[in-house]
C-alpha positions in Angstrom: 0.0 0.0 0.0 1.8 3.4 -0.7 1.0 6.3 1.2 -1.4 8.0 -0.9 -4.4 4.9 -0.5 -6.5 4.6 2.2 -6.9 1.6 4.5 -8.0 -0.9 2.9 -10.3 -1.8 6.0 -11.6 0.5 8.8 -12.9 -1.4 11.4 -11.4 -5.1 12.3 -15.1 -6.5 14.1 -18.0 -5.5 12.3 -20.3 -7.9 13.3 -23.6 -8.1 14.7 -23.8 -6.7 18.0 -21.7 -3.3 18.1 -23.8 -1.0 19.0 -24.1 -2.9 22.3 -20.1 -2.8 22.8 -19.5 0.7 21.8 -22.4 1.8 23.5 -20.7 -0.1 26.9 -17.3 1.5 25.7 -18.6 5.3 25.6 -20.3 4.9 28.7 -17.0 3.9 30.7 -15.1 6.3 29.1 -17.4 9.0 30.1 -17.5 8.0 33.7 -13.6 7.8 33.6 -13.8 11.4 31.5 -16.1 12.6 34.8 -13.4 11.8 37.3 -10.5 12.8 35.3 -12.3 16.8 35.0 -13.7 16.9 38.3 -9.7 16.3 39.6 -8.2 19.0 36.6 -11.1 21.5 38.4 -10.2 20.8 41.8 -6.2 20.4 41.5 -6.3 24.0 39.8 -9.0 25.8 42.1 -6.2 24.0 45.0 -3.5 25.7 44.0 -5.1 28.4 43.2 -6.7 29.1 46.5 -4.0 27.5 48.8 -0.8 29.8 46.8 -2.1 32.7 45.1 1.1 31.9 42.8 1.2 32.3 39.4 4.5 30.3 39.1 2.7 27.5 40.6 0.2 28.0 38.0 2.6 28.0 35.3 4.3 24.6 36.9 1.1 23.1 37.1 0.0 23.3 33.3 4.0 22.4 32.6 3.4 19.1 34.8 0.0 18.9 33.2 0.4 19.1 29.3 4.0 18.9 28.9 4.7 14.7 30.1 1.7 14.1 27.6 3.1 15.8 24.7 6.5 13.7 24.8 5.0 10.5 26.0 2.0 10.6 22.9 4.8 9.7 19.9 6.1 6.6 21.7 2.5 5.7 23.0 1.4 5.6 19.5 3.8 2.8 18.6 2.8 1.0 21.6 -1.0 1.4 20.3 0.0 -0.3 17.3 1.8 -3.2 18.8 -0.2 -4.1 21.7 -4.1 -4.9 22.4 -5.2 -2.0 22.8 -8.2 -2.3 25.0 -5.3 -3.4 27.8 -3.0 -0.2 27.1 -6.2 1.9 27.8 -6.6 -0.5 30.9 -3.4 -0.7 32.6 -2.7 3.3 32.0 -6.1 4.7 33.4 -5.2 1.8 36.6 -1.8 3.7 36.7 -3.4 6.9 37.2 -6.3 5.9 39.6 -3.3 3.9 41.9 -1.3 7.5 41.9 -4.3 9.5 42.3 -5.1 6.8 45.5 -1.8 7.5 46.6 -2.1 11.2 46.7 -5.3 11.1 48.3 -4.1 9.0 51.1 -1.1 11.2 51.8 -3.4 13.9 52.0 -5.7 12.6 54.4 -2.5 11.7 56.6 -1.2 15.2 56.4 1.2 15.1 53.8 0.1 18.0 51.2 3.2 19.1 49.1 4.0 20.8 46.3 6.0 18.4 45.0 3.6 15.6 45.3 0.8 17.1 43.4 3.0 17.8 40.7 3.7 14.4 40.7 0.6 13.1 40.2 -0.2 15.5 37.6 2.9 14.7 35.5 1.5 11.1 36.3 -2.0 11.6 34.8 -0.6 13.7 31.8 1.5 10.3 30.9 -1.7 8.4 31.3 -3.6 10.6 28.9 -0.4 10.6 26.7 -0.8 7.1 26.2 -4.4 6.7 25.8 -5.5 9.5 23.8 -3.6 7.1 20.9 -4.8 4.3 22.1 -8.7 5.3 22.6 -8.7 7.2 18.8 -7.3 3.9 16.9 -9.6 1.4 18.9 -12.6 2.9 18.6 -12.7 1.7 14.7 -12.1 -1.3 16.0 -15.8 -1.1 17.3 -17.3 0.7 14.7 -18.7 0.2 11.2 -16.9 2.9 8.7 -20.1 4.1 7.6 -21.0 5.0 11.2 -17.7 6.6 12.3 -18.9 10.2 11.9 -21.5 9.5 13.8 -20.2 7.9 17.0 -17.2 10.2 16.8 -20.5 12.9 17.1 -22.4 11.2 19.4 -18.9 10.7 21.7 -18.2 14.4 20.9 -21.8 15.6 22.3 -21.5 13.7 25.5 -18.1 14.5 25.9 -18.6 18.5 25.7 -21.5 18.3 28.0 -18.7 17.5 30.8 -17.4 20.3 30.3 -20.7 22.3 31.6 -21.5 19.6 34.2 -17.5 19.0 35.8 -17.3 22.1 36.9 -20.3 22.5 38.7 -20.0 19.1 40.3 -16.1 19.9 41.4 -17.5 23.2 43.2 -20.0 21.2 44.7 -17.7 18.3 46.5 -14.5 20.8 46.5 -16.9 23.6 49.0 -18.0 20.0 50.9 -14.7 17.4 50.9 -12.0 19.4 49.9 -9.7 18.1 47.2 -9.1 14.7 48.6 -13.0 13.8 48.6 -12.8 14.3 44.5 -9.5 12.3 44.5 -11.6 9.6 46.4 -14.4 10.1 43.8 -12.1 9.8 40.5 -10.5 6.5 42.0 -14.1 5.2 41.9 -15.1 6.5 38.2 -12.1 5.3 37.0 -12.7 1.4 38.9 -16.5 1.7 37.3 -15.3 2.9 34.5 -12.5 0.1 33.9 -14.6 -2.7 34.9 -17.0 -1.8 32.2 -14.4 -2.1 29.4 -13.1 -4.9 30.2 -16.2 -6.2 29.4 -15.6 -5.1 26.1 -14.3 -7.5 23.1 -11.7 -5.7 21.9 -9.3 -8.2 19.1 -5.5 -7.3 19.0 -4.8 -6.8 15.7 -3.1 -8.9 13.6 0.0 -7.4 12.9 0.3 -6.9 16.8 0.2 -10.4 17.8 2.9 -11.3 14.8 6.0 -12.9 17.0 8.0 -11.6 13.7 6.9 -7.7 13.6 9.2 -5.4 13.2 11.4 -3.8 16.3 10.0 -0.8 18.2 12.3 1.8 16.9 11.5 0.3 12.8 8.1 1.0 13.7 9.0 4.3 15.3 10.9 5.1 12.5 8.0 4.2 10.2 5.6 5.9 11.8 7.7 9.4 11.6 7.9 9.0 8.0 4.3 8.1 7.0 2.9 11.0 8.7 5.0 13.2 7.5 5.0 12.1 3.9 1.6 11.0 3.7 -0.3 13.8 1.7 -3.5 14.0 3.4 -2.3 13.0 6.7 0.2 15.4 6.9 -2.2 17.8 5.8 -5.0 17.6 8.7 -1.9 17.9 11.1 -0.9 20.7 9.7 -5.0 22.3 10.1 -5.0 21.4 13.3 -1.9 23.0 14.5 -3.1 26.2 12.8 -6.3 26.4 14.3 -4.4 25.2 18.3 -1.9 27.9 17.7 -4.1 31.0 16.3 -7.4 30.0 17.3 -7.8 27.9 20.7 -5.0 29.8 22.1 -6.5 33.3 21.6 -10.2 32.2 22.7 -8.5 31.9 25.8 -7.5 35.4 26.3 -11.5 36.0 25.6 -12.2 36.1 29.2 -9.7 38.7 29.6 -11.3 40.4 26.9 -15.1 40.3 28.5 -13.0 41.7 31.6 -11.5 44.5 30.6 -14.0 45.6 28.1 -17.7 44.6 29.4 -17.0 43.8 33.3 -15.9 41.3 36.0 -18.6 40.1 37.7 -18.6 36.2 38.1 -21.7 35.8 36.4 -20.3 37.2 33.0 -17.3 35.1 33.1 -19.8 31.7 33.8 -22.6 32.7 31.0 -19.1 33.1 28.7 -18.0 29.6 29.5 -21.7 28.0 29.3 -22.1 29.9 26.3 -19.1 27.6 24.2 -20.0 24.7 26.2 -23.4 24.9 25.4 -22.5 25.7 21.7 -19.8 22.3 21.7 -22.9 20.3 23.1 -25.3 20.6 20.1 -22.4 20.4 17.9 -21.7 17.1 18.7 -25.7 16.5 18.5 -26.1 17.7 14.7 -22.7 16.4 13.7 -24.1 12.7 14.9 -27.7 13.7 12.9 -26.3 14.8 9.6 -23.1 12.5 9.7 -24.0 10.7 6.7 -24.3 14.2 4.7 -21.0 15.8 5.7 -18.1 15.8 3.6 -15.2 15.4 6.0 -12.7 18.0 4.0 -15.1 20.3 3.1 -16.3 20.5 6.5 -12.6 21.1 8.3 -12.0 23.5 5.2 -15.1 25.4 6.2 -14.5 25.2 9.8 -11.2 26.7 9.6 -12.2 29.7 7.7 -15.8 30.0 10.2 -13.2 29.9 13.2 -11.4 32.6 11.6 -14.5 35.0 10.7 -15.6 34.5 14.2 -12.4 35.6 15.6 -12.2 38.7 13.4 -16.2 39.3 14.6 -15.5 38.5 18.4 -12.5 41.7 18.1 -14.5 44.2 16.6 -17.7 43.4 18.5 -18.8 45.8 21.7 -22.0 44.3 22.0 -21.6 41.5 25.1 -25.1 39.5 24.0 -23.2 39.1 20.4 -19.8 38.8 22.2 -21.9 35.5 23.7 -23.4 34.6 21.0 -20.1 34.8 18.6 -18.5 32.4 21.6 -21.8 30.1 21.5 -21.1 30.2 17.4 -17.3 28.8 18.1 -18.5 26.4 20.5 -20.9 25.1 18.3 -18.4 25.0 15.5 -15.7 23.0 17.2 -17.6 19.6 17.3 -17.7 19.8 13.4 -14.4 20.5 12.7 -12.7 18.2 14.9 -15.2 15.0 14.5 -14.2 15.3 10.6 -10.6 15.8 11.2 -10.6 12.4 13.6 -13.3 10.5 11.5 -10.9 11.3 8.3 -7.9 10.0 9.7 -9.7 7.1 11.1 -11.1 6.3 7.6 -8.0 7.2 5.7 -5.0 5.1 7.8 -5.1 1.9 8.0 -5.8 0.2 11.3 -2.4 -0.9 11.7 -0.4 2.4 12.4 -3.7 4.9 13.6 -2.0 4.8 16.5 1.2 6.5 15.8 -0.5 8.5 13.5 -2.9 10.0 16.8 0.2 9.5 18.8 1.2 13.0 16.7 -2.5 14.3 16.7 -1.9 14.0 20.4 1.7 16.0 20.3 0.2 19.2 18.1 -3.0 19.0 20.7 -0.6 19.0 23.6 2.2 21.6 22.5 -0.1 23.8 19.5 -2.1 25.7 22.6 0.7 26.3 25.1 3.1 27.4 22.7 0.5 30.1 21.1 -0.7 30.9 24.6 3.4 31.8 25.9 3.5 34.1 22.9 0.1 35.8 23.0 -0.5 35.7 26.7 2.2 38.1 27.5 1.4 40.0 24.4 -1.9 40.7 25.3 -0.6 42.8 28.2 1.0 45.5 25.7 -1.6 45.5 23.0 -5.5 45.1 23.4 -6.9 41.1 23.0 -9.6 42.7 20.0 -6.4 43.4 17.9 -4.9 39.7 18.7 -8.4 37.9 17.8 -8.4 39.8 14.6 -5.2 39.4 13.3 -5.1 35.7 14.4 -8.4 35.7 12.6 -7.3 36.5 9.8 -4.5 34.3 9.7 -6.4 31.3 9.9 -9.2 32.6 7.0 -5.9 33.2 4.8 -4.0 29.9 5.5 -7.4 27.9 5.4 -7.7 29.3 2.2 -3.4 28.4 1.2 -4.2 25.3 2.2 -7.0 24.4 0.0 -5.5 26.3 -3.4 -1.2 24.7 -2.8 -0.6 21.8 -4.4 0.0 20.2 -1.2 -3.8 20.8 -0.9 -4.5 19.6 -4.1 -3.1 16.7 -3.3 -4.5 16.3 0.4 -8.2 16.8 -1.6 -7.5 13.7 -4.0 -6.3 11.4 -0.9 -9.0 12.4 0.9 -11.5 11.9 -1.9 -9.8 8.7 -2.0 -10.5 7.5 1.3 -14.5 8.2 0.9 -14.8 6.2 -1.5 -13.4 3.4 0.2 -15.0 4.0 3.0 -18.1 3.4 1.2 -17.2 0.5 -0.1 -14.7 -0.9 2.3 -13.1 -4.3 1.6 -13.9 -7.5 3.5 -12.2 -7.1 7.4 -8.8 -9.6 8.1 -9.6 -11.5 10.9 -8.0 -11.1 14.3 
């Protein structure tokens, strides 16, 4: 197969019955998702409250994002090598037994720095090696025709943690204190475990070959088909752009609503509900109209809407359309992502997704922090409205590079490519 065709097969086990097991396998990866905000929330509101440092702060989202962005290239080979179901398994147990840990030393006294970091650093590998592992198994599950539409339906329910994890961390944080929600995410993660192991999950063929190649060959390989294959290299590219100039200014938007329209808590929450609301029926319509999207067209479209919005949101002084531009991006997200995952999913074949979302994993990780440590300190010399437009209209211009380069040209064919196969998919090897 040379780089340019799409997998010949997208899911290894479509057989009668999988709604049942991906229905069991979102459901334990929500409760698991649960846990795992309710202890981000807490951790940071910790800090927060017990140092009034922003140095901590700034070590806490190092520990936090920085393990999982150098652990996601080698987890991704691991993904491809092992069952998968048990990577996912034996990582989230990893995390809940350090989380355990930290709750216990808490309870006895014991409340340093150090350790918290720790744990975080700890989680962030965890994630670092699942994130791979979840986005290449979950084809596994699925039939190709009905990938857009899980990844929708898993986007929907996933976004609406974001509205309820925060309101359920206040909740137990004002009541038990960080160590009751480290309690609590020990228990979501055992539930949440215990129902996937339920779940039949074949290693793949290539994995249980006693003759497949050495780590570092497949390492090697990995490197070189993402960054030669047209299409693939191409939705990394898109998402870096729109981590770098558009995620990481949307987060200077609350400093924006600030200085600009006021600081009363309220604004700041109806702000965050606003997007989290928006990313909820995104999801929803995405998993409705699956079957009618085109997966480039929509990123493609995306890209330039994030942009528009951007360039809106900086000239707007009207805070009911400063909310409703927000609620716009929100509602955007769910499209442009779900097509970007659902077309690499379709388009690689099931033997190397994982090192492939091993890197999907590294631009996620590094794409935001790095555009956050360049315009976070800029937005304290020149006002946020000018950053959102000009980052704006970045994106809109390289949205539109992307499309018209031949590098694009090509990434269109490929990606044309893979739809068709995906319609017609051949017959699945057996596992």
């Amino acid at each position: 197969m040379t780089h340019d065709q799409p997998a010949s097969s997208i899911s290894t086990d479509v057989t009668e019955g999988w709604k049942k097991r991906v229905a069991v396998f979102l459901v334990g990866q929500t409760i698991t998702t649960f846990g795992s905000f309710l202890v981000q929330y807490a951790i940071m509101w910790h800090l927060t409250l017990t140092t009034k440092s922003g140095l901590v702060l700034a070590l806490a989202a190092v520990f936090g994002f920085l393990p999982q962005a150098i652990v996601s290239i080698f987890a991704g080979v691991w993904a491809d090598r092992v069952n998968r179901k048990w990577m996912i398994i034996i990582s989230d147990s990893s995390i809940a037994l350090a989380t355990l840990a930290l709750a216990l030393l808490m309870l006895s006294g014991v409340d340093d720095l150090w350790l918290i970091f720790v744990v975080m650093a700890v989680r962030s590998v965890g994630a670092g090696i699942q994130m791979p592992a979840i986005s290449s198994l979950l084809p596994q599950l699925v039939p190709g025709d009905q990938l857009m539409r899980v990844n929708g339906i898993n986007s929907s329910v996933q976004s609406s943690l974001t509205i309820l994890a925060p309101i359920a961390a206040a909740a137990v944080y004002a009541n038990l204190a960080l160590t009751g929600i480290l309690f609590i995410d020990v228990i979501t993660a055992a539930i949440g475990l215990s129902l996937l192991a339920t779940v039949k999950v074949p290693t793949l063929a290539r994995a249980a070959r006693s003759d497949k190649p050495s780590y570092f060959a497949d390492l090697k390989d990995g490197i070189q088909y993402t960054f030669t294959h047209d299409l693939v290299r191409w939705v990394l590219v898109i998402f870096a752009v729109v981590f770098l100039l558009i995620v990481a200014p949307s987060n200077l938007s609350p400093l924006m609503l600030v200085r600009n329209f006021g600081d009363e808590v309220w604004m700041l929450t109806v702000l965050e509900l606003s997007f989290g609301v928006g990313m909820v029926l995104g999801g929803a319509v995405i998993a409705v109209l699956a079957s009618k999207l085109d997966r480039l067209s929509t990123i493609i479209g995306t890209s330039i809407a994030f942009g528009v919005m951007a360039i809106a949101m900086g000239f707007t002084t009207n805070l009911i359309l400063f909310y409703g531009l927000f609620f716009l991006i929100g509602l955007t997200v769910p499209a442009f992502s779900t097509s970007a995952f659902t077309l690499l999913q379709e388009t690689v074949e099931p033997e190397r997704q994982g090192r492939v979302f091993g890197f999907v994993g590294i631009v996620m990780s590094v794409a935001m922090p790095i555009g956050m440590a360049v315009l976070g300190p800029l937005a304290d010399v020149v006002a946020v409205e000018l950053l959102l437009i000009i980052t704006g209209a970045a994106t809109v211009v390289i949205a539109a590079l992307a499309v018209l380069l031949p590098a694009g040209k090509r990434a269109i064919a490929a990606a044309q490519a893979s739809t068709r196969q995906s319609e017609n998919p051949a017959p699945a090897s057996a596992e």
